[in-house]
C-alpha positions in Angstrom: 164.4 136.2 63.7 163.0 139.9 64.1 159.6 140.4 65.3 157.5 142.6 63.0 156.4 145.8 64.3 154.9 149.2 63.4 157.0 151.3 65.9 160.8 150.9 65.5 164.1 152.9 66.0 166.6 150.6 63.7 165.4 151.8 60.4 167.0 152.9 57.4 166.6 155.4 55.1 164.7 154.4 52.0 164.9 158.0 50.7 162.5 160.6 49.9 159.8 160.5 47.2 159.1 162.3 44.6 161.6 165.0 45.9 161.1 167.3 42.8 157.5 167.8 43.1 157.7 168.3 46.9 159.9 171.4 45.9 157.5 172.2 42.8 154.9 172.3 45.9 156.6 174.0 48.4 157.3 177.0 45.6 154.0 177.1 44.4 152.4 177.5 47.7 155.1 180.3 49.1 154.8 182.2 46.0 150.6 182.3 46.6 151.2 182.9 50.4 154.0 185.6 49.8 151.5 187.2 46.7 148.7 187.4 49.6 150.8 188.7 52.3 152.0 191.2 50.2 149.2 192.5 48.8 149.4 191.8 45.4 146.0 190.0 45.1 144.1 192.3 47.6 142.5 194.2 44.7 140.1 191.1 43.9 138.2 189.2 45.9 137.8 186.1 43.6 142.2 186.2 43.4 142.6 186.4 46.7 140.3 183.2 46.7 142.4 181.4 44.2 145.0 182.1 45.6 144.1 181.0 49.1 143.2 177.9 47.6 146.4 177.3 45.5 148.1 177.8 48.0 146.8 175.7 50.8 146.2 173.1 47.8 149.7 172.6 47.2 151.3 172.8 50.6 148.6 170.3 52.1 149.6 167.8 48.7 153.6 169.0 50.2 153.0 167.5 53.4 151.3 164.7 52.4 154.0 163.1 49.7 156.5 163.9 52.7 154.6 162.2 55.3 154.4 159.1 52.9 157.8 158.9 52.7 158.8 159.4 55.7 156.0 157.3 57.6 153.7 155.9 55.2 155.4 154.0 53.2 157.3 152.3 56.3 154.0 151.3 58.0 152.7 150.3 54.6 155.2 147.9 54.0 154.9 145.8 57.1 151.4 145.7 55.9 152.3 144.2 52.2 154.9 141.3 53.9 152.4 141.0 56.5 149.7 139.4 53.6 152.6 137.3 52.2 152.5 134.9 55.4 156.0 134.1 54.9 158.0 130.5 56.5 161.1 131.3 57.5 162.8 129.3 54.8 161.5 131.2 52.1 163.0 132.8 48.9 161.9 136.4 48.1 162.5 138.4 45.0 162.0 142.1 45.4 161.8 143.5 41.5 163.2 147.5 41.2 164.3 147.2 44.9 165.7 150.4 45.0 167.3 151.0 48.4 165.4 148.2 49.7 162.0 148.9 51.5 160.4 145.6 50.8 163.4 143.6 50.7 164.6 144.5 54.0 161.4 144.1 55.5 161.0 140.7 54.2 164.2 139.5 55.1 163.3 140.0 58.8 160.9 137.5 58.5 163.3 135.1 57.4 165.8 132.3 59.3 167.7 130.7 57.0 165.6 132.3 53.5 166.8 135.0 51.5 165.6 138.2 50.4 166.9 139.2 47.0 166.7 142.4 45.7 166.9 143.1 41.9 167.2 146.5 40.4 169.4 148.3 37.1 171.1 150.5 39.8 172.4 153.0 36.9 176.1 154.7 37.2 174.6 157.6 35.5 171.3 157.4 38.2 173.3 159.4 40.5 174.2 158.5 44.7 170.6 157.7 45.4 170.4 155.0 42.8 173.7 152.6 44.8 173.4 149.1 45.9 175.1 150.0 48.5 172.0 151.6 50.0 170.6 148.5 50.3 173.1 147.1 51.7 173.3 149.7 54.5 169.7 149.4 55.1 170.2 145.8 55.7 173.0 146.3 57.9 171.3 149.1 59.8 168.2 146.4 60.4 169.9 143.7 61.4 169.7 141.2 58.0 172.7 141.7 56.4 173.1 138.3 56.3 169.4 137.4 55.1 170.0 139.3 51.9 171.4 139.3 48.2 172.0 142.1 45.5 171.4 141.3 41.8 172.0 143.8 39.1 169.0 142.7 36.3 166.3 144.3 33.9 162.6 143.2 35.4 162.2 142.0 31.7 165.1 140.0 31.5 165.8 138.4 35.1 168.5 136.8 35.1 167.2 133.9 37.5 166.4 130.3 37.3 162.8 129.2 36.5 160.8 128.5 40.0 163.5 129.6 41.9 161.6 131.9 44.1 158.9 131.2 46.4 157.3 135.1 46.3 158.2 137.8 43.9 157.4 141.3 44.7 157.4 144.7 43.3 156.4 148.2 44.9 156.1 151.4 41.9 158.3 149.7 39.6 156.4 148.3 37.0 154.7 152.0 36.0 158.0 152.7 35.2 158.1 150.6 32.4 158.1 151.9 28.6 154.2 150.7 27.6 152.3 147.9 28.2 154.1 145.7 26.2 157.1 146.4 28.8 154.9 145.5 31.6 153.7 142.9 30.2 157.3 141.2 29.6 157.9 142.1 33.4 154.9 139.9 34.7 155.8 137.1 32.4 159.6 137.2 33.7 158.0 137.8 37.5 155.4 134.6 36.8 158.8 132.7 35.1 160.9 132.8 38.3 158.2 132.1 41.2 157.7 128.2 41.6 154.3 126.1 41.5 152.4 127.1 44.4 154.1 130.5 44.8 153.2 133.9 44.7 153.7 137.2 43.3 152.6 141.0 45.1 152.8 143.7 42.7 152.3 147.4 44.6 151.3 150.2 42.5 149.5 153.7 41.6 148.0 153.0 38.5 148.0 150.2 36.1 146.6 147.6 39.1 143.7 146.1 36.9 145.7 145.4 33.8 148.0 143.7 36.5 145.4 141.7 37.9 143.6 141.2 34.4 147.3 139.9 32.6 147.6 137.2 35.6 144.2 136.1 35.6 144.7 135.6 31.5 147.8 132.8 32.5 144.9 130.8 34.9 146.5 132.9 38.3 144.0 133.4 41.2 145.0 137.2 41.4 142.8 139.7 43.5 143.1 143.1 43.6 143.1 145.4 46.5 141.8 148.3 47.7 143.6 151.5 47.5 146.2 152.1 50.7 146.1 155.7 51.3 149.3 155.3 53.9 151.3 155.5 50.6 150.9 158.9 48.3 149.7 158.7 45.5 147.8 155.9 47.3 148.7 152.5 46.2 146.6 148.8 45.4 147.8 145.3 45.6 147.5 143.0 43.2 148.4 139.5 44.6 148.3 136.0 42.3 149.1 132.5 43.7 151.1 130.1 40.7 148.4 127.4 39.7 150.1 123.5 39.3 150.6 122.9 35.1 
């Protein structure tokens, strides 16, 4: 079994986020910079302040969504499997596993577990949206054979009850329709995990309706605090499955 570590060469590519508003950024703050250079603003002070501003604004919010996605979010994630403690025998769910970030990473700390990653993994999503990301991920790291692919809705998994020892989830469940939606997505997430297990949602927003919803069903769930490694910085909500 791998050895965790901050520092490695055999990673995959988990992709770039928010890509659009990187671009949004990057226009906003050449347009400011190329207004100033040129003169445009130089007739008012306060403009040229505004400017300046905007400017340095966006391309310092630029940088720091890149650096989240290319760094960040791959230190961050050792950090979220680290706190799950996992035994090598272990079953992991990973709900909206995208190209794989937490699945891959938890399948490293597994012998003869399983990582399984869940996700809707559209036709009409486009290239970036394959399971066979994942799949090269996993190859590329070394786990290939320490992971699944299931094709699911997180509201409708379709899993056996207590078939999982930990569930988790990283930006997926803000995705959801309303809080009805989400709502439907922690009861299917609480469904799957067994007596004893527990489930690690990872998100921007919508953290203490998490940790509120789990507490409601008799979970011990605590709430971290925010994770600026990740941007928009992230908390973690974790809850432990009481006995009936």
């Amino acid at each position: 079994m791998s050895e965790p570590s901050l520092v490695r060469r055999d990673l995959g590519a988990y992709g770039s986020d928010a890509p659009v508003a990187v671009a949004r950024l990057a226009t906003i703050a050449g347009a400011f910079a190329l207004a100033m250079v040129g003169g445009a603003l130089a007739r008012s002070a306060i403009a040229m302040a505004i400017a300046l501003f905007a400017s340095f604004t966006a391309g310092v919010i630029g940088l720091r969504l890149l650096w989240s996605s290319r760094v960040g979010k791959l230190r961050e994630r050792v950090v979220i499997i680290d706190g799950l403690e996992l035994a090598p025998t272990d079953r992991v769910l990973d709900i909206g596993s995208g190209r794989g970030l937490l699945t891959v990473e938890a399948a490293r700390r597994l012998d003869a577990g399983v990582a399984i990653g869940i996700d809707l993994w559209r036709d009409d999503a486009g290239p970036s949206a394959l399971p066979s990301l994942l799949w090269d991920n996993a190859a590329i790291e070394g786990v290939d054979d320490r992971v699944e692919v299931v094709v699911g809705d997180a509201r409708s998994l379709p899993l056996p009850d207590g078939s999982f020892d930990v569930v988790v989830s990283s930006s997926t469940f803000r995705r959801l329709a309303d809080g009805d939606a989400r709502s439907q997505a922690i009861d299917e997430a609480a469904r799957v995990v067994r007596v004893g297990g527990r489930i690690t949602l990872v998100d921007t927003r919508h953290t203490k309706i998490y940790e509120a919803d789990l507490q409601s069903r008799g979970w011990a769930a605590t709430r971290s605090k925010r994770s600026w490694q990740m941007f928009p910085p992230v908390r973690t909500v974790t809850a432990t499955r009481p006995a009936p």
